[in-house]
One Martini backbone bead per residue (centre of mass of N, CA, C, O) as a GRO file, in nm:
protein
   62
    1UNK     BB    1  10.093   9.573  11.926
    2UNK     BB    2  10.067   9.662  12.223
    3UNK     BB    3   9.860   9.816  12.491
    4UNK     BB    4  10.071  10.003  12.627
    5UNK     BB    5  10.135  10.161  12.312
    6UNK     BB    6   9.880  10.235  12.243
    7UNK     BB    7   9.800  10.444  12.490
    8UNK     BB    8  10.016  10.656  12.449
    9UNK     BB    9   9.875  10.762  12.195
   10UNK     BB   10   9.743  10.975  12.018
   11UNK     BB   11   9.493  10.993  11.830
   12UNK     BB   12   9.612  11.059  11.576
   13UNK     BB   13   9.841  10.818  11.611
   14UNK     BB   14   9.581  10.583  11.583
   15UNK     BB   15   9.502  10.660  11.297
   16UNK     BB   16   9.734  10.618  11.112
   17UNK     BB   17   9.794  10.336  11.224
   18UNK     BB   18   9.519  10.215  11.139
   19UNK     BB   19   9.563  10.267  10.819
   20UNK     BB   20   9.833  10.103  10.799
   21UNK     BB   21   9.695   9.823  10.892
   22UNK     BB   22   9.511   9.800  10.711
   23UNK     BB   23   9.677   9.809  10.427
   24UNK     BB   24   9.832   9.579  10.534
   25UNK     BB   25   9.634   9.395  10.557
   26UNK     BB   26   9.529   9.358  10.267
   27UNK     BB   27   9.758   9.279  10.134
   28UNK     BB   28   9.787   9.008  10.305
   29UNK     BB   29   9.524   8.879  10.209
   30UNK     BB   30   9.594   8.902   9.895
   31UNK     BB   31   9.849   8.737   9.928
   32UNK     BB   32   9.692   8.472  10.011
   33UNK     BB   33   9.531   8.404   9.792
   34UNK     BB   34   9.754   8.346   9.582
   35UNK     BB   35   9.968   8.235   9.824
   36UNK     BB   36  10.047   8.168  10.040
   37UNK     BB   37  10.189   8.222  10.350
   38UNK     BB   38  10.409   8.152  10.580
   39UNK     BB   39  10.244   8.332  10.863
   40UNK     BB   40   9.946   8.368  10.893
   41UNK     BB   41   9.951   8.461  11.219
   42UNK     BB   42   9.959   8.772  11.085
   43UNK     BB   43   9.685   8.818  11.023
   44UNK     BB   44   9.556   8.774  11.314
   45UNK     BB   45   9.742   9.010  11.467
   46UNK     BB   46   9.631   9.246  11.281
   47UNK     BB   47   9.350   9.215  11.368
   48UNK     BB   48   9.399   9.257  11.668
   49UNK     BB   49   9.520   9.525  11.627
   50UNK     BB   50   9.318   9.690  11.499
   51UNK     BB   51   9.100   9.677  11.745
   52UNK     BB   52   9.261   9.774  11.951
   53UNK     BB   53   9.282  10.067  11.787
   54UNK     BB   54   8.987  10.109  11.814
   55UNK     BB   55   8.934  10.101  12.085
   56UNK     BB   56   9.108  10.302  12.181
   57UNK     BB   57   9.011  10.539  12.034
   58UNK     BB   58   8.701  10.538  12.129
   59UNK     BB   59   8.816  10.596  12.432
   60UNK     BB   60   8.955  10.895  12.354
   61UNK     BB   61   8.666  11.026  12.226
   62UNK     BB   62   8.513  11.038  12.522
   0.00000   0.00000   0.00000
């Protein structure tokens, strides 16, 4: 998800994003250590994702 859209979302809906995005990394960690996944690179992406909108939700909640 880009900073672009993640700015236009109201904070609920980066609440709900951030729990998505959360559930999905665990997932995602938990199939990797089972055996490697295809694009490694996903696990980075989604955790640079949740940082994102961690950022966003604290900057919205000020």
């Amino acid at each position: 998800m880009k900073k672009a859209d993640i700015k236009n979302l109201s904070a609920g809906d980066i609440q709900t994003k951030l729990a998505e995005a959360k559930a999905q990394y665990s997932k995602l960690i938990l199939a990797h250590k089972i055996s490697p996944v295809e694009n490694p690179i996903q696990i980075r992406d989604l955790r640079k994702t949740i940082a994102r909108l961690n950022t966003e939700l604290t900057t919205k909640q000020q």
